[in-house]
Residue, then its C-alpha position, 0 to 999 in steps of 0.5 A: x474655890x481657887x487652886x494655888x497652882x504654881x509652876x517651877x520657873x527658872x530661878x535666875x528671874x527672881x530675888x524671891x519666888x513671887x508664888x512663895x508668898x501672898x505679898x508676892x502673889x498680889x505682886x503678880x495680880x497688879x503687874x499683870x492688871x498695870x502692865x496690860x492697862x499702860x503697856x510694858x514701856x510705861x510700866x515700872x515699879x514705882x506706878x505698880x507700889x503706887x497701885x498695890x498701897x506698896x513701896x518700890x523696895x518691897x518689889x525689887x525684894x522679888x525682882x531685879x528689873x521689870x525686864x525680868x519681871x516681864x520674863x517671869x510672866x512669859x515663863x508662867x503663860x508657857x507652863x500654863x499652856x504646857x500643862x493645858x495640853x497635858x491635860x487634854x491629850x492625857x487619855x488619847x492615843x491618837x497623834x492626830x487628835x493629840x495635836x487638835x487638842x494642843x493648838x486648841x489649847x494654845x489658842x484657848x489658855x487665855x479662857x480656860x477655867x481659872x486655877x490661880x487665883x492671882x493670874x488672870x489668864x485673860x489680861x496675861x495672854x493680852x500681854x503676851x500678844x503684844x509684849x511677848x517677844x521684847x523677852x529675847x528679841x533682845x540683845x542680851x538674848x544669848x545670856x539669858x538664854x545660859x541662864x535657862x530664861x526660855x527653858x519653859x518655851x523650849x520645852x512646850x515647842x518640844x512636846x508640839x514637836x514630840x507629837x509632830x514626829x508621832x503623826x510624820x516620823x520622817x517630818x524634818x522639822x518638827x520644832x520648827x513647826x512647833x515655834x512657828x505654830x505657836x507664835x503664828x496664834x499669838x500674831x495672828x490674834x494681834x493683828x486682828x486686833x491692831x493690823x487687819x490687812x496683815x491677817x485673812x481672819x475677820x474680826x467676828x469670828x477670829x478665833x474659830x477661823x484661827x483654829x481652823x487656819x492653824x490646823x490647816x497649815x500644821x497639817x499640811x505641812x506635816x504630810x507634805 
């Protein structure tokens, strides 16, 4: 039996909280399937009434725009990667393993045991991978930014931070190894997929080689 997991996402995104409500969880459960079927460009809210048996005005009762609709999913994956690595490192004390355990988190959410039964981890780490980073490299970056739009990154690349401090106390650059670690997994997986020669992985064994290779430059750098 599924669980209704529901994070607390900023509420600038929305008119009305999607996990409020089975029409908005259902919400959810479509735009992610239509979204990673047809790519954020095509997406709208006309196609995704058409797929829910819906009409548009229902949808623009949840959110203003696709856009902020596309934010909210990011917002919802970086919590979900958050209380991940919650999990995982809640009994250990050591820093080190600490940090395993959190990039294996990051790199493994999308196959982790469900616990929502509208969001398929698996189809929205498919739409981070490849839409993630049209939620602020934007120009209206800044202003959403006041809007507390990217707090749930913010605050994932300060707990890798927390633990990157406890390994090196005297590392200077603590979130940005965080941030980069984190989007070095998302690129990384995507140009497997789409841009081989950007990537040392093979397609075979990309995710063990990423763990692997992800530790490796994390490490390295903490006790440089």
């Amino acid at each position: 039996m599924s669980l209704k997991l529901r994070f607390e996402l900023p509420e600038k995104l929305f008119i009305k909280d999607p996990q409020s409500s089975e029409y908005g969880r259902r919400l959810l459960a479509n735009a992610i399937e239509l979204i990673n079927e047809l790519g954020f460009e095509s997406f709208n809210f006309r196609k995704l009434g058409v797929k829910m048996s819906s009409s548009e005005v229902s949808i623009y009762r949840y959110f203003e725009n696709k856009h902020l609709l596309l934010v909210y999913l990011n917002c919802w994956y970086w919590e979900w990667v958050t209380y991940l690595i919650d999990m995982q490192i809640l009994n250990v004390q050591n820093s080190t393993e600490k940090l395993k355990k959190a990039i294996h988190c990051m790199i493994h959410a999308n196959s982790e045991s469900q616990l929502s039964d509208y969001i398929k981890e698996d189809l929205l780490f498919q739409i981070i991978m490849k839409e993630s980073s049209k939620t602020y490299h934007i120009y209206g970056v800044d202003e959403e930014n006041k809007y507390g739009f990217f707090l749930p990154y913010k605050e994932l690349v300060e707990k890798l931070a927390t633990i990157i401090k406890q390994i090196n106390p005297n590392f200077k650059y603590s979130r940005s190894l965080g941030s980069t670690l984190y989007e070095m997994i998302n690129n990384q997986l995507f140009y497997v997929e789409h841009l081989p020669r950007l990537t040392s992985l093979s397609k075979k064994k990309a995710v063990e080689e990423l763990e692997e290779m992800v530790n490796h430059f994390a490490f390295a750098s903490i006790k440089f």
